[in-house]
Structure formats: C-alpha cells, structure tokens
C-alpha positions in Angstrom: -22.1 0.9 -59.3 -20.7 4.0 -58.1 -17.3 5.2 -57.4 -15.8 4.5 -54.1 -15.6 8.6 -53.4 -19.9 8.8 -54.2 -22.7 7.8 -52.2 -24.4 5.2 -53.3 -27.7 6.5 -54.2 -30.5 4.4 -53.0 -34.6 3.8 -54.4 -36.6 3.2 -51.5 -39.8 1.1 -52.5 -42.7 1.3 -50.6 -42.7 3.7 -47.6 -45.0 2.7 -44.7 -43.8 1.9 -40.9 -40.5 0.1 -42.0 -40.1 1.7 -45.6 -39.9 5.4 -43.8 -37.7 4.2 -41.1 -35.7 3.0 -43.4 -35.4 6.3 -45.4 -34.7 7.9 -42.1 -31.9 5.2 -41.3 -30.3 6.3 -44.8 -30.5 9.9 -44.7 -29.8 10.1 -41.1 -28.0 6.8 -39.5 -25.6 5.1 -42.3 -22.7 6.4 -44.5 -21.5 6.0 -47.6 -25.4 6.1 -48.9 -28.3 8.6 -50.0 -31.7 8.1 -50.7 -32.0 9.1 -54.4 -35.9 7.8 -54.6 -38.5 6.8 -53.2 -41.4 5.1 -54.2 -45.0 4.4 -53.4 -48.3 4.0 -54.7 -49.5 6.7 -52.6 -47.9 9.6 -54.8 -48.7 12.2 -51.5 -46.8 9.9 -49.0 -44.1 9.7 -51.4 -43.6 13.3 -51.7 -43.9 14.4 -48.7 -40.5 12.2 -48.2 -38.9 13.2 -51.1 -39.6 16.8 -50.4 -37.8 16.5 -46.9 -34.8 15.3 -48.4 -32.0 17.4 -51.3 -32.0 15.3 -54.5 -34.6 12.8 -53.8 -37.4 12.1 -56.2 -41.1 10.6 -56.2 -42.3 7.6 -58.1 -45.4 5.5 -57.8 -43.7 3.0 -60.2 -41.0 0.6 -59.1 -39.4 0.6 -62.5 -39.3 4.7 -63.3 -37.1 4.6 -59.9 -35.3 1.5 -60.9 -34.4 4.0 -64.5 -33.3 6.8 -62.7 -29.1 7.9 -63.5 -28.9 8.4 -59.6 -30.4 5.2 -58.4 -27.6 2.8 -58.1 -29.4 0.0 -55.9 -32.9 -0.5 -54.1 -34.7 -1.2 -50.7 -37.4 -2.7 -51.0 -39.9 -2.3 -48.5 -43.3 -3.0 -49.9 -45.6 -5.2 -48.8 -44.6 -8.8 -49.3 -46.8 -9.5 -52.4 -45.4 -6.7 -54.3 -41.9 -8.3 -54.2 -41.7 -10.4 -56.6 -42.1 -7.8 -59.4 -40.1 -5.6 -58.0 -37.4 -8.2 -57.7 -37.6 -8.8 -60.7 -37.0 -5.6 -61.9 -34.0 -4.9 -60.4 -32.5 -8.2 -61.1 -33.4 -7.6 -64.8 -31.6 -4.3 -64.1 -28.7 -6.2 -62.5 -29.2 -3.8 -59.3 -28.0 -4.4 -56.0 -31.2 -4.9 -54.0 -31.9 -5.2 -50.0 -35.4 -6.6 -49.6 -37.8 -6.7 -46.7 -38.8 -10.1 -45.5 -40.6 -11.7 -46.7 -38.9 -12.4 -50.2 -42.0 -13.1 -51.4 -44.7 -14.7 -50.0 -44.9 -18.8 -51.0 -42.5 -20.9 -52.4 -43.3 -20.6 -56.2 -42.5 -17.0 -56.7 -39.4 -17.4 -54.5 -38.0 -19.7 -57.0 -38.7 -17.7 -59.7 -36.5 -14.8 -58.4 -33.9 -17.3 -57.3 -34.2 -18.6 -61.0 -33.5 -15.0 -62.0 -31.0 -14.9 -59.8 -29.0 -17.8 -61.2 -29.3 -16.7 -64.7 -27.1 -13.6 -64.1 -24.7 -16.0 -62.0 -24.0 -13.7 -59.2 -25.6 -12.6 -55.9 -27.2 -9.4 -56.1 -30.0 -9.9 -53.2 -30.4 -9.7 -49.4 -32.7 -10.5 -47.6 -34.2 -8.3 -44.3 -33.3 -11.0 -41.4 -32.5 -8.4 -39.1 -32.0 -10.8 -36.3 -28.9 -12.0 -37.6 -27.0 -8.8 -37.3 -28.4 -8.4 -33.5 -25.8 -8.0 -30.9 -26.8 -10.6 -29.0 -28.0 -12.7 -31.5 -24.5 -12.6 -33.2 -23.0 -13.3 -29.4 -25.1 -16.5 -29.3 -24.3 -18.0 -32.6 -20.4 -16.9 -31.8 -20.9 -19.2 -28.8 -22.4 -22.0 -30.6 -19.8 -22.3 -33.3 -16.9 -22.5 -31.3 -18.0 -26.0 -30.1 -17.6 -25.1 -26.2 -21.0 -26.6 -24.8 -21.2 -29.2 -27.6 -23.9 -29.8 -30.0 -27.1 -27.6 -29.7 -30.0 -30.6 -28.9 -32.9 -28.0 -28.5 -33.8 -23.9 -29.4 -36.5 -22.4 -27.1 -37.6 -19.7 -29.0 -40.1 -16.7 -27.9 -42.2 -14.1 -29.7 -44.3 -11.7 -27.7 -45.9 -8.8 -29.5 -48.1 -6.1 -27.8 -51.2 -6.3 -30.0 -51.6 -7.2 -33.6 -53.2 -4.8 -36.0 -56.8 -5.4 -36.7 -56.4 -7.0 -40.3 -53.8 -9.4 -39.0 -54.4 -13.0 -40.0 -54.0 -17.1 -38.5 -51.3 -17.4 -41.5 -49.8 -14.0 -40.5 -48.3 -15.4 -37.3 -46.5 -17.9 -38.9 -45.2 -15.5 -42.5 -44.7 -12.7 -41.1 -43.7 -13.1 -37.2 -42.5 -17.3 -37.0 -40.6 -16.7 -40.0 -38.0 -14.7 -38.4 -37.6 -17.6 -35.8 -37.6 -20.0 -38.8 -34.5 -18.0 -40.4 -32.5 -17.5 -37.1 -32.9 -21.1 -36.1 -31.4 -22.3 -40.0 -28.6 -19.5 -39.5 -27.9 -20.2 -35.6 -28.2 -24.3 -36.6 -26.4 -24.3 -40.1 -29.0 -26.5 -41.3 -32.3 -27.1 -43.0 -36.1 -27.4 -40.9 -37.0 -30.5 -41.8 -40.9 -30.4 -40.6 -43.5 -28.1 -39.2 -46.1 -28.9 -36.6 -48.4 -25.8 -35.0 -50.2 -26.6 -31.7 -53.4 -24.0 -30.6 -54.2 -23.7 -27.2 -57.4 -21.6 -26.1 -56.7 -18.2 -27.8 -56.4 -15.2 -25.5 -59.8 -13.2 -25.1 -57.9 -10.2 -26.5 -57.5 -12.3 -30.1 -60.2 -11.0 -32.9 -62.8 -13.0 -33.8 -61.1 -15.9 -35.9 -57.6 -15.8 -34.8 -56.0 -18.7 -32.6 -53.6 -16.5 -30.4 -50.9 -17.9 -29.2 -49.6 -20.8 -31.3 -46.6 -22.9 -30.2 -44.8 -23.9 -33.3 -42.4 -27.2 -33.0 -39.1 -27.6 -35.6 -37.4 -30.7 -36.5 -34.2 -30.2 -38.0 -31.6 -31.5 -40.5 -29.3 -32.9 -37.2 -32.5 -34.2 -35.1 -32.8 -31.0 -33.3 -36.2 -30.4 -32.0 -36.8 -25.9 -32.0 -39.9 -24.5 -30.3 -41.9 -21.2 -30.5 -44.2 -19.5 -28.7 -46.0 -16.9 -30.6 -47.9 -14.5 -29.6 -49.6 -11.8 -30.8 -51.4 -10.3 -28.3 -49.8 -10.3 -24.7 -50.4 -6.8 -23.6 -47.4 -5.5 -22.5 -45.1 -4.9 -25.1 -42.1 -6.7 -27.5 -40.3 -9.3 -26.4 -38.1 -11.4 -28.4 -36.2 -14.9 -26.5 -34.2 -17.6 -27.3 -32.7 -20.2 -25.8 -29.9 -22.7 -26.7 -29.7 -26.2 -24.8 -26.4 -27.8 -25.7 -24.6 -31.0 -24.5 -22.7 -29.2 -22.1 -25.3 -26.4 -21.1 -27.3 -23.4 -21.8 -27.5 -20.3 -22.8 -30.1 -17.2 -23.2 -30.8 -14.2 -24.6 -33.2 -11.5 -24.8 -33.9 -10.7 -21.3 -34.3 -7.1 -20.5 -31.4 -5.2 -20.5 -32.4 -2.8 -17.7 -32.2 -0.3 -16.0 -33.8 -2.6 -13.3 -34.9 -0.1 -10.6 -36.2 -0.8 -7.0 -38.5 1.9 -5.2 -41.3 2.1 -3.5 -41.0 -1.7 -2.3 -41.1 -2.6 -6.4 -38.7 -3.7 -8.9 -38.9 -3.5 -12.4 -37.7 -1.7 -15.6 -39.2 -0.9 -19.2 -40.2 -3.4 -22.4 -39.7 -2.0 -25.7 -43.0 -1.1 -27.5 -42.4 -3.0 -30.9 -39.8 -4.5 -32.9 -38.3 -1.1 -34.5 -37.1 -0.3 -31.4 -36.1 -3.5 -30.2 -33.9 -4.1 -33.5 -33.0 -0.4 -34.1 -29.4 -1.6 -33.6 -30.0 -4.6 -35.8 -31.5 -2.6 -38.4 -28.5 -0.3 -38.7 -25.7 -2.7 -38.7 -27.8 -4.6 -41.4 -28.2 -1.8 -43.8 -24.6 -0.5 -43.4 -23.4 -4.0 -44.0 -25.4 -3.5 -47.3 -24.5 -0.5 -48.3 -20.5 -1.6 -47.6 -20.9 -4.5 -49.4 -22.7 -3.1 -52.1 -19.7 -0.2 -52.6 -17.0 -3.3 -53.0 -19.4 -4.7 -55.1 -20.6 -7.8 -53.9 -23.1 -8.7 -51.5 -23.6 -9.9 -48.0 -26.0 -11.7 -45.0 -28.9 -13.6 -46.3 -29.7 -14.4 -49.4 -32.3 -15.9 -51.9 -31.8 -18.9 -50.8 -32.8 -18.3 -47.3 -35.6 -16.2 -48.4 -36.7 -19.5 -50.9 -36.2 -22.1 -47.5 -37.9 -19.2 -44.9 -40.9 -19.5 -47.8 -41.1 -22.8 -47.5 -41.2 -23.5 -43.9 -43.8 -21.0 -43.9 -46.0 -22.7 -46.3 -45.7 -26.2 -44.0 -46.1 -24.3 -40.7 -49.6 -22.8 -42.7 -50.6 -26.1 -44.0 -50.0 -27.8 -40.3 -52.0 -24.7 -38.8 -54.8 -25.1 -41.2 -55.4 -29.4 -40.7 -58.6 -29.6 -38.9 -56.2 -32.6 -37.3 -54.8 -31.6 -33.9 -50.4 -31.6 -34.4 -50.1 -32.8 -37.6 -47.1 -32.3 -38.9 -46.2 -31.3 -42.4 -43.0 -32.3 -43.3 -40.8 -29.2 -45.7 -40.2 -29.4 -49.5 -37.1 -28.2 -50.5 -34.6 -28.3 -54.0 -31.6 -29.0 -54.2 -29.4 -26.4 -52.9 -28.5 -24.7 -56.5 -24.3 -24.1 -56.9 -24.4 -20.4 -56.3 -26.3 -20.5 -52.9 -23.8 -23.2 -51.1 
C-alpha cells in the first residue's frame, strides 16, 4: 500500500468500452490515483493507452502487471470469464482489487474467489455495482431506511437499452443487464431474492433471430416482497434506467428524465441518454473515488464478494427459469450460509 502523500498506482485489466473509460476516469476524473498499467490481450490496444499516459506500462498478462513495484491495486475490467483468474491473482497477491460486474460468471467460481477471500481474512474486493453510488439511487434507499412510508411491499424496476450488440445472447439479459436490478433490489431491500421467474412476451421484430426481447423478470424476496423488471434490449430510442418503490404509506420514483424539457414549435420534449456510460458517468466516478479513498486508508468499501456470489446466483435461477420450455416456472435461489466476514 502506498503512502498517504503517493498516488496509488493502479493496473487496469482489460481495456475495451468500460476498461478505457475507466483509464480515462483515473488519469483524468479521480484523485489520489494513477494508472501505472494496463493490460490487454490485444498488446496494440494496450499500448496505444499506455503510450498516452507518463509512467504507464503495457502487459498482455494479468500477473506481469500484478508484479509490477508501481502497481499497488487493480481494475479489473475484462470480460466476465477472465475474472476469476485474475481475481485470483491479486488476492494471492493480497492486492486491493475493484472488479467489473460480473464477479464471475456462475456461482461455482464466485465461491472460489470468496473462499480465497476468506482465507486471507480480510476484504480486499469490490464489486462494479455502479447503481449503488447513483445520486438518485442513494436518494431512494436514504428514503427507504428512514422508515417514513413504511415497509417497501413491491419494486417496479425498468431497463431500456437502445439496441444490443449483435453477439448479445437470451442468458445475457439476465447476467449482464437483470443483474444490476438483482444487486440494487438486495442493497435497496437489505435482503436476499429468494426465487426467479422470467416471463416472454412476443419479442420485438427488431430482436435477432433467437432472442426473446423483452423479458419481465418477477423477484420474491426474503420479507415477501414481490420486485419486477422489464428488460429490454432493444427499444430504439435510447437508455433508460427506472425504479419504483411502493411502500405502506406511498410511493416513490426515480429515473425520469431530468430535462431540459423544452416546448417549441407546438412540441415538448427533451433528450435520452444514449447508453449506460453516460447515464452512470456520475455513478462511475463517485464509485471509483470511493475505491481509491478506501483503498489509501486501507480498507475497503461498497459491494463485496458476497454480493457478487448472491448477484451469481440469482442469475443462474433467472437463466434456468428463462430456459424451462414451461411457461413461469419459477426457480427458486441457492444460497450458503452467509460466511462471518461478509455479515
């Protein structure tokens, strides 16, 4: 760990889309860090970063980044398959770590890293649930704590995407876009998702070949709760992100455009944001900084292994519901026993 006067110097692993906005968010955005690596199997991509940046070096291997002198913790990026290695390098290497959801892709290898986790008996990961450092998103669950409009009996939650990239898949819609509404419902709830049940209406005619686009995903929840969510991947005209609390004593919403809502011409209207990086660029930033803060006292913040285990295994009963040729079945989700160090 660094001294309190030194950057922390940062491996970034894995620089596509989020990966090179992230290096960007480092280098540019947040204090007290500096991208010392980064890494990618791509040795030109990775360069041409490293290049752009004073004291920043290439890899193509996690672990030559990971051995570095400058590196003092790592972001990893990758895609989600890749993470479990990775993870395990760094927690091998005892090295603060910020990874991407997902923590890894299925339950099994999640509990291997939360295994590794355990046997150095302190926290070293978090996990990317952007949503939870959200303005808004922090407004609501403010609200929901302090007990004014009672218990929360339902979430309505709502996922709108522009398009989906070509090699996007069924099981893609629930681990890699649901999951973030899996995550914010345990976090906004305080508790465990007890069961899983995907509904498919017609798909859209602007779905690929294969894909059942949208999907309306139901919750059940530790407390009786029931938590909906509309996903879909293809609406056409841009990012939208909702949700929607019904409590005892009333409701409340967010995610509605912020404006500016302009009226000419005899219309009203204003802008959507294009895609989630620009939707969450404020979520992103706070969530990174929080890292890098906690990381310089030494300890760790936000999401952890644990939620990245549970997110993993919601997933897989959301896939396995999605899959049954039956029509709503419902899959309830297997969890262990909340180890010591997560509670």
């Amino acid at each position: 760990m660094p001294p309190p006067q030194r950057a922390l110097g940062v491996a970034v692993v894995g620089t596509g889309k989020m990966g090179a906005d992230h290096v960007r968010r480092l280098h540019d955005v947040i204090s007290g860090a500096r991208v010392t690596a980064v890494v990618d199997i791509e040795a030109e991509r990775a360069k041409s970063l490293a290049d752009a940046i004073e004291g920043c070096t290439a890899y193509t291997e996690p672990a030559a980044a990971m051995a570095a002198q400058d590196v003092d913790a790592v972001l990893i990026a990758s895609p989600g398959p890749a993470h479990e290695a990775a993870l395990l390098e760094a927690l091998g290497r005892d090295l603060p770590v910020l990874c991407e959801k997902p923590l890894t892709p299925d339950a099994a290898s999640a509990l291997r890293v939360l295994e590794a986790e355990q046997r150095l008996g302190h926290r070293r990961v978090q996990v990317g649930f952007m949503r939870r450092y959200d303005a808004e998103y922090l407004r609501l669950k403010r609200l929901l704590d302090s007990g004014e409009l009672g218990r929360t009996l339902m979430l309505h939650h709502r996922h709108r995407n522009l398009s989906m990239p070509p090699w996007f898949t069924n099981e893609m819609l629930i681990n890699d876009s649901v999951v973030h509404e899996m995550d914010v419902t345990r976090w906004l709830l305080d508790q465990e998702i007890t069961a899983v049940t995907v509904h498919k209406p017609a798909p859209t005619a602007h779905a690929p070949a294969g894909m059942n686009d949208p999907q309306f995903v139901l919750f059940e929840t530790e407390s009786g709760a029931l938590v909906d969510v509309e996903i879909f991947g293809h609406c056409g005209y841009g990012y939208q992100v909702h949700a929607e609390a019904v409590c005892e004593r009333g409701t409340v919403r967010i995610g509605d455009e912020p404006g500016p809502r302009v009226s000419a011409d005899g219309r009203w209207g204003g802008r959507i944001t294009p895609d989630y990086v620009e939707r969450f660029e404020d979520a992103y930033d706070r969530e990174v900084q929080a890292w890098v803060d906690a990381t310089r006292r030494g300890g760790i913040t936000g999401p952890g292994v644990w939620d990245g285990y549970a997110a993993a295994a919601v997933c897989e009963a959301g896939v396995r519901s999605q899959r049954d040729e039956r029509k709503g079945h419902r899959v309830e989700v297997e969890l262990i026993e909340r180890p010591a160090l997560y509670r």
